[in-house]
C-alpha positions as CSV (number, residue, x, y, z in Angstrom):
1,X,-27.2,8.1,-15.8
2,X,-24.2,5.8,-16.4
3,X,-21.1,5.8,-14.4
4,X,-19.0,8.3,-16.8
5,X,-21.7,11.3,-15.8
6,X,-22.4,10.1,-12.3
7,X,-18.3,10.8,-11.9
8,X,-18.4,14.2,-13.0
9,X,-19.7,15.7,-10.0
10,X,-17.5,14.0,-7.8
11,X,-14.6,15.1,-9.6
12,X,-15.9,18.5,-9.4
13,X,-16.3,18.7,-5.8
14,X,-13.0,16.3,-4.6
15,X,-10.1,17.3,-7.1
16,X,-7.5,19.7,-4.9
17,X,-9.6,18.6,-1.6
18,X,-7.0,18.1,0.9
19,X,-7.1,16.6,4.7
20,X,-4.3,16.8,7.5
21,X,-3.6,14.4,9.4
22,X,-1.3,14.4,12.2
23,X,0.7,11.7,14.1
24,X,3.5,11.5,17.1
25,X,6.2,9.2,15.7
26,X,6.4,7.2,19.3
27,X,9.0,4.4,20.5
28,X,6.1,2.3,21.7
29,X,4.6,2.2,18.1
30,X,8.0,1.2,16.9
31,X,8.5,-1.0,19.4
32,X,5.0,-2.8,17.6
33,X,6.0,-2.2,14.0
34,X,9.9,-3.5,14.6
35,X,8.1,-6.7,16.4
36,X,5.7,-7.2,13.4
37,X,8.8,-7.2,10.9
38,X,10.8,-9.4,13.3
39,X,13.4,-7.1,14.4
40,X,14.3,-6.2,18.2
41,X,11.6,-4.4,19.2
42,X,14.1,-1.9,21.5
43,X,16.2,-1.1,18.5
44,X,14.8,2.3,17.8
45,X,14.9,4.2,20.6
46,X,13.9,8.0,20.7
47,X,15.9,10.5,18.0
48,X,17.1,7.1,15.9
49,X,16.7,7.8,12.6
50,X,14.0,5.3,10.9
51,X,14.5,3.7,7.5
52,X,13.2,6.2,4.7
53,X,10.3,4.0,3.6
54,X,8.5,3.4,7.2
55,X,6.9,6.7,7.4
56,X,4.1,4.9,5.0
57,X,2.8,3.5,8.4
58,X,2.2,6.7,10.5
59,X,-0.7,9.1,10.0
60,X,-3.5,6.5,9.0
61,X,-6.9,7.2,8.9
62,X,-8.9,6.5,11.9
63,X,-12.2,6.4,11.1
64,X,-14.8,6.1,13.4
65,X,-16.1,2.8,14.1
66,X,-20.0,4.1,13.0
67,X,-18.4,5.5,9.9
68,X,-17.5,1.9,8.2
69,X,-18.9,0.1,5.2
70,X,-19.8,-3.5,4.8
71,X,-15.9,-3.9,3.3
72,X,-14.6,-2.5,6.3
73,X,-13.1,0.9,4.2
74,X,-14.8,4.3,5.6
75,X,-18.0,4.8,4.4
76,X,-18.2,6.7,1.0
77,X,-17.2,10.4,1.2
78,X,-16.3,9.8,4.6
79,X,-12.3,10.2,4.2
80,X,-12.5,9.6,0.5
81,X,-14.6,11.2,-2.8
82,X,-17.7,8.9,-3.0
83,X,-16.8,7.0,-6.4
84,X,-20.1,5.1,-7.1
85,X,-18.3,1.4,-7.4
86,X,-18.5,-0.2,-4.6
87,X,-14.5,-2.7,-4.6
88,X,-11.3,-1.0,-3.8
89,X,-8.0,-1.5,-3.3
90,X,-4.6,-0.4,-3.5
91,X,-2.3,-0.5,-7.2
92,X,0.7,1.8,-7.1
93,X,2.8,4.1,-6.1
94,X,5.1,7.0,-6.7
95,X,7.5,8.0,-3.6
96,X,10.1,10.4,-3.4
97,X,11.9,10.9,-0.1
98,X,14.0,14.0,0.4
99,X,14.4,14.3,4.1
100,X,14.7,11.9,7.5
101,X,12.2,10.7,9.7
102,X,13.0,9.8,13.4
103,X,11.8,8.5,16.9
104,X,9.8,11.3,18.5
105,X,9.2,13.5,15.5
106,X,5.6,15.2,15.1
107,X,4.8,13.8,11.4
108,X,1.9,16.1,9.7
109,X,0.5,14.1,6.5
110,X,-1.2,16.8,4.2
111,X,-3.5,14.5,1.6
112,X,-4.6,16.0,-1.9
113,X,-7.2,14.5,-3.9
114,X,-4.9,14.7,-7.8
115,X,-7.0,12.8,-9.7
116,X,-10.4,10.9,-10.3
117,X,-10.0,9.0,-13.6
118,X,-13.0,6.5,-14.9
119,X,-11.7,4.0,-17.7
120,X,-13.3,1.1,-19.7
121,X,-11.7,-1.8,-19.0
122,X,-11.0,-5.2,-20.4
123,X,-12.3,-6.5,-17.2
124,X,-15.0,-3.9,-16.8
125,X,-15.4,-0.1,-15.4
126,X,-13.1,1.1,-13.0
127,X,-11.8,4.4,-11.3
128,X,-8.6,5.0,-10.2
129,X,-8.3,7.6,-7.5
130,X,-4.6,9.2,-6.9
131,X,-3.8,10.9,-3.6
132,X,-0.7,12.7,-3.1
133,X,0.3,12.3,0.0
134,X,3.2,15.0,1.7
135,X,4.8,14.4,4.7
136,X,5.9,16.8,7.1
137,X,8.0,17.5,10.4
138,X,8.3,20.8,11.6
139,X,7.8,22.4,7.7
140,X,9.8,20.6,5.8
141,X,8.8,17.6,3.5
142,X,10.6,14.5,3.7
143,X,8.7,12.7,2.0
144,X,6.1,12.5,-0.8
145,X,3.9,9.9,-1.8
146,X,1.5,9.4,-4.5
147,X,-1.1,6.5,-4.1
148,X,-3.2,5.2,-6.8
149,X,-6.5,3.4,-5.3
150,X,-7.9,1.0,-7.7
151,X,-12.0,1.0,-7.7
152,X,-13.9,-1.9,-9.7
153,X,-17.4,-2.9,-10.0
154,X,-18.6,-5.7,-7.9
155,X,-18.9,-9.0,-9.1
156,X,-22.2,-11.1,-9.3
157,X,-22.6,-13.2,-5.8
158,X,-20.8,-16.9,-6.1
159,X,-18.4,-16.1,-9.2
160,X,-14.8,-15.3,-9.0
161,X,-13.3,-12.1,-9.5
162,X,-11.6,-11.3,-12.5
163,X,-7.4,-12.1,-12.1
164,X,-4.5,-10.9,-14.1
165,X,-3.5,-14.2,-15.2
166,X,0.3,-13.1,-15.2
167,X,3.6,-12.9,-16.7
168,X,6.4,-14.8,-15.5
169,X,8.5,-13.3,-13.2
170,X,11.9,-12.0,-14.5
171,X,14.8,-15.3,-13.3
172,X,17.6,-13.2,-13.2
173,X,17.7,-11.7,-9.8
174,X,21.3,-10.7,-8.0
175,X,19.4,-11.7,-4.7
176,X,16.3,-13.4,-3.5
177,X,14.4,-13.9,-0.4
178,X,11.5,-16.2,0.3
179,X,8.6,-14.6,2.3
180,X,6.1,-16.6,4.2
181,X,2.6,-14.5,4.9
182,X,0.6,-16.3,7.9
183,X,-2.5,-14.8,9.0
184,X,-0.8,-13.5,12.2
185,X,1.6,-10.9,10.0
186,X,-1.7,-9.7,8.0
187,X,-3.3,-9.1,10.9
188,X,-0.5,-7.0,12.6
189,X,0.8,-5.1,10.0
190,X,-3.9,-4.0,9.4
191,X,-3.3,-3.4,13.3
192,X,-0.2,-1.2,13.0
193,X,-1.9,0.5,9.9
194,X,-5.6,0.7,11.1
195,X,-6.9,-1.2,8.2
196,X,-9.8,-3.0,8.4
197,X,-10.6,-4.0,4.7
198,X,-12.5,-7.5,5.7
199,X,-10.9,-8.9,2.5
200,X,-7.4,-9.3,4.5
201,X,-9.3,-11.0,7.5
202,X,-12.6,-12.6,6.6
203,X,-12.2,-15.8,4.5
204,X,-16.2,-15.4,3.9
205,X,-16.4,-11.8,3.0
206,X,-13.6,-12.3,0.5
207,X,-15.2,-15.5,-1.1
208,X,-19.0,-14.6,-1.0
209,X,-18.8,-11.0,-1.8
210,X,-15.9,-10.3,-3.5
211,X,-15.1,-13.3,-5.3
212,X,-11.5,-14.5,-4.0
213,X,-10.2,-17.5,-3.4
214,X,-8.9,-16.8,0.0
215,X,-8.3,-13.8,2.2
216,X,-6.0,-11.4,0.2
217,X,-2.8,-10.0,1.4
218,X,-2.7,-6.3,1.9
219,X,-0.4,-4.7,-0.7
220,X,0.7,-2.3,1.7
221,X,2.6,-4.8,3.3
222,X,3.8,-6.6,0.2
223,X,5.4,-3.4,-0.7
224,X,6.9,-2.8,2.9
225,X,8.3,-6.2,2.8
226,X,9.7,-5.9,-0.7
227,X,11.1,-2.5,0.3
228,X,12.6,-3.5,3.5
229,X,14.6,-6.5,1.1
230,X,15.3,-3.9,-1.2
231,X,17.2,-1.9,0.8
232,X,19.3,-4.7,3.4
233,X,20.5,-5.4,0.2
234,X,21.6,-2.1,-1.0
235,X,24.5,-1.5,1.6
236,X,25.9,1.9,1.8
237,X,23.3,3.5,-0.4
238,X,20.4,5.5,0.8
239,X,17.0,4.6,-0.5
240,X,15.3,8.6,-2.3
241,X,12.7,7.4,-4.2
242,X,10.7,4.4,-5.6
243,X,8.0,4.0,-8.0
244,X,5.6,0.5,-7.3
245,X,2.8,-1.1,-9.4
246,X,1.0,-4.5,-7.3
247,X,0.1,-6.9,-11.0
248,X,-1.3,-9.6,-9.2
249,X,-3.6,-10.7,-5.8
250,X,-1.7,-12.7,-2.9
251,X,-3.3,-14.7,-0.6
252,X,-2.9,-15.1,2.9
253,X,-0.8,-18.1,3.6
254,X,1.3,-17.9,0.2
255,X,5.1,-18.2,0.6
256,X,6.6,-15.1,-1.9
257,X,9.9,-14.7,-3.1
258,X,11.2,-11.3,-3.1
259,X,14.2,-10.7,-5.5
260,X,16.1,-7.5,-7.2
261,X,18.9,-6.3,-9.3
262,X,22.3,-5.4,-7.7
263,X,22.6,-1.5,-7.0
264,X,23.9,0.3,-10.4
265,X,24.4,4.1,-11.2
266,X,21.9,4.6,-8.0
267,X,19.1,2.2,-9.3
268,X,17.8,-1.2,-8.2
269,X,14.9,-3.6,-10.1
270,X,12.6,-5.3,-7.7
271,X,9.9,-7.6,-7.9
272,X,7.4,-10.2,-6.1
273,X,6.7,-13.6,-7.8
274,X,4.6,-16.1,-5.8
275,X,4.8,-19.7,-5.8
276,X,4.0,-20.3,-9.7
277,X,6.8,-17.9,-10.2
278,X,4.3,-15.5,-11.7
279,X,4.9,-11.6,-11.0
280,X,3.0,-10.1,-8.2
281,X,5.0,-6.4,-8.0
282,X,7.4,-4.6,-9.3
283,X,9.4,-1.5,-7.7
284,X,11.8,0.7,-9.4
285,X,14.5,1.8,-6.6
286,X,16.5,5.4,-6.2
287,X,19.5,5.2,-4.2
288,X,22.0,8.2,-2.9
C-alpha cells in the first residue's frame, strides 16, 4: 500500500477530532517566560493584561514521559493522528486574536484536527496536518490559532536533509533587530513550552538521524521573538491577528536579524533573515 491509501484511514478517523486542554495562567509561569525573553521577571503581576500573542505558550501538551518517540514528539496517535512519516515539525500559522488574556485567567485550549493533506513534493512526500486551535477563558474566545505541522519522510542515515536553499531577504526594513539564539534560550523557551523534539537539544540526533547540520532552533520561538519585535515597534496599536510561514531551518547559535515595515492602514510586513541575509520567516501583522 503506498502512503496516499495508507492516509486515508487516518483522515477518516482524525478529521473534526478535538482535545481540551486546560491551563491556569499563573504569575510564577510568567515570572519564567518574562525571564526567558529578558524582561523583569515581576512585571506581570496577577490581573495584568499579557501581550496578545503569549497565549501561544499556555496549554501545551504534556505527554507522558512513557508516551515519547525516539524524536522526542508523543508517540503516534498519542496526542496527534498517526501520519505514517516519521519527521515533523512546525511551518505556519494563521492567528486571529479577538479578546485579552491576563495573569490568573483559567485558559481552556479546544484543538480540532482541520485537515490531513498528503502532497508530492519536489523534495519528496509529505503531509501537512492543520490544527485549529481556540482559546478560551470563561466562554469566550480570545484567540484562534491555526497550526500547520509539516511531516516529511526520513532521510537515509549519514546524508543531509533536504534545505530550501533561499531567497534573499527583502533590504528595505523601517526597523531591524539582531537576535542571538544560544543554547540556553532554546532550552528555556522547550522548558516553558514542554517540548522535547531532540532536534532542538541533541547535536547527535539532529546530525545522525535527521540530517542537520546542527541542533535546530524551534520555530515556535523564532516566531515569538519576531512577534515580540513586531509589536515594541508598533506603538499605540494593538496586535488582532497575524498570519506566519517558517521558509528556512535556524541553527542553534545563529545570530538572526529581525526586521519589518512601519505600521500602515493597520498592517505591518515582518521577516527573519539569518546571517547570509537569506529569509528564514515571514509574518503578515493586524493592528487595531
Amino acid at each position: 500500500m503506498d502512503f496516499f491509501e495508507a492516509i486515508k484511514p487516518v483522515q477518516r478517523e482524525w478529521l473534526g477530532h478535538v482535545r481540551v486542554t486546560q491551563d491556569d495562567v499563573s504569575p510564577s509561569m510568567l515570572r519564567r517566560i518574562a525571564a526567558m525573553l529578558d524582561l523583569d521577571p515581576d512585571s506581570f503581576p496577577r490581573g495584568a493584561v499579557l501581550p496578545p500573542h503569549w497565549f501561544g505558550m499556555f496549554c501545551c501538551e504534556s505527554a507522558r514521559q512513557s508516551d515519547l518517540g525516539p524524536d522526542g514528539h508523543p508517540n503516534k496517535g498519542v496526542i496527534l493522528p498517526p501520519i505514517p512519516l516519521p519527521r515533523r515539525m512546525g511551518a505556519g500559522r494563521r492567528v486571529r486574536i479577538p479578546g485579552e488574556l491576563r495573569v490568573g485567567d483559567a485558559l481552556v485550549k479546544k484543538s480540532e484536527v482541520a485537515a490531513i493533506e498528503p502532497k508530492q513534493a519536489r523534495t519528496g512526500i509529505l503531509c501537512v496536518l492543520t490544527l485549529r486551535n481556540t482559546f478560551e477563558v470563561e466562554g469566550q474566545v480570545i484567540a484562534v490559532d491555526e497550526f500547520d505541522a509539516v511531516y516529511r519522510e526520513a532521510v537515509p542515515a549519514g546524508t543531509k536533509s533536504p534545505v530550501n536553499p533561499g531567497t534573499p531577504a527583502p533590504t528595505d526594513a523601517a526597523w531591524s533587530e539582531e537576535k542571538h539564539l544560544p543554547p540556553t534560550l532554546i532550552f528555556r523557551y522547550s522548558a516553558v513550552t514542554w517540548n522535547a523534539h531532540r532536534i532542538h537539544y541533541d547535536a547527535d540526533y539532529a546530525r545522525a538521524e535527521e540530517g542537520y547540520p546542527a541542533t535546530v532552533e524551534n520555530g515556535g520561538l523564532t516566531m515569538q521573538l519576531l512577534l515580540d519585535a513586531a509589536v515594541k515597534n508598533a506603538p499605540g496599536h494593538r496586535l488582532t491577528g497575524f498570519d506566519a510561514r517558517l521558509t528556512r531551518p535556524i541553527y542553534v547559535g545563529d545570530t538572526i536579524t529581525l526586521n519589518g515595515s512601519a505600521v500602515q492602514d493597520g498592517k505591518m510586513t515582518a521577516w527573519v533573515a539569518d546571517a547570509g541575509q537569506k529569509l528564514c520567516a515571514q509574518m503578515e501583522l493586524e493592528f487595531a
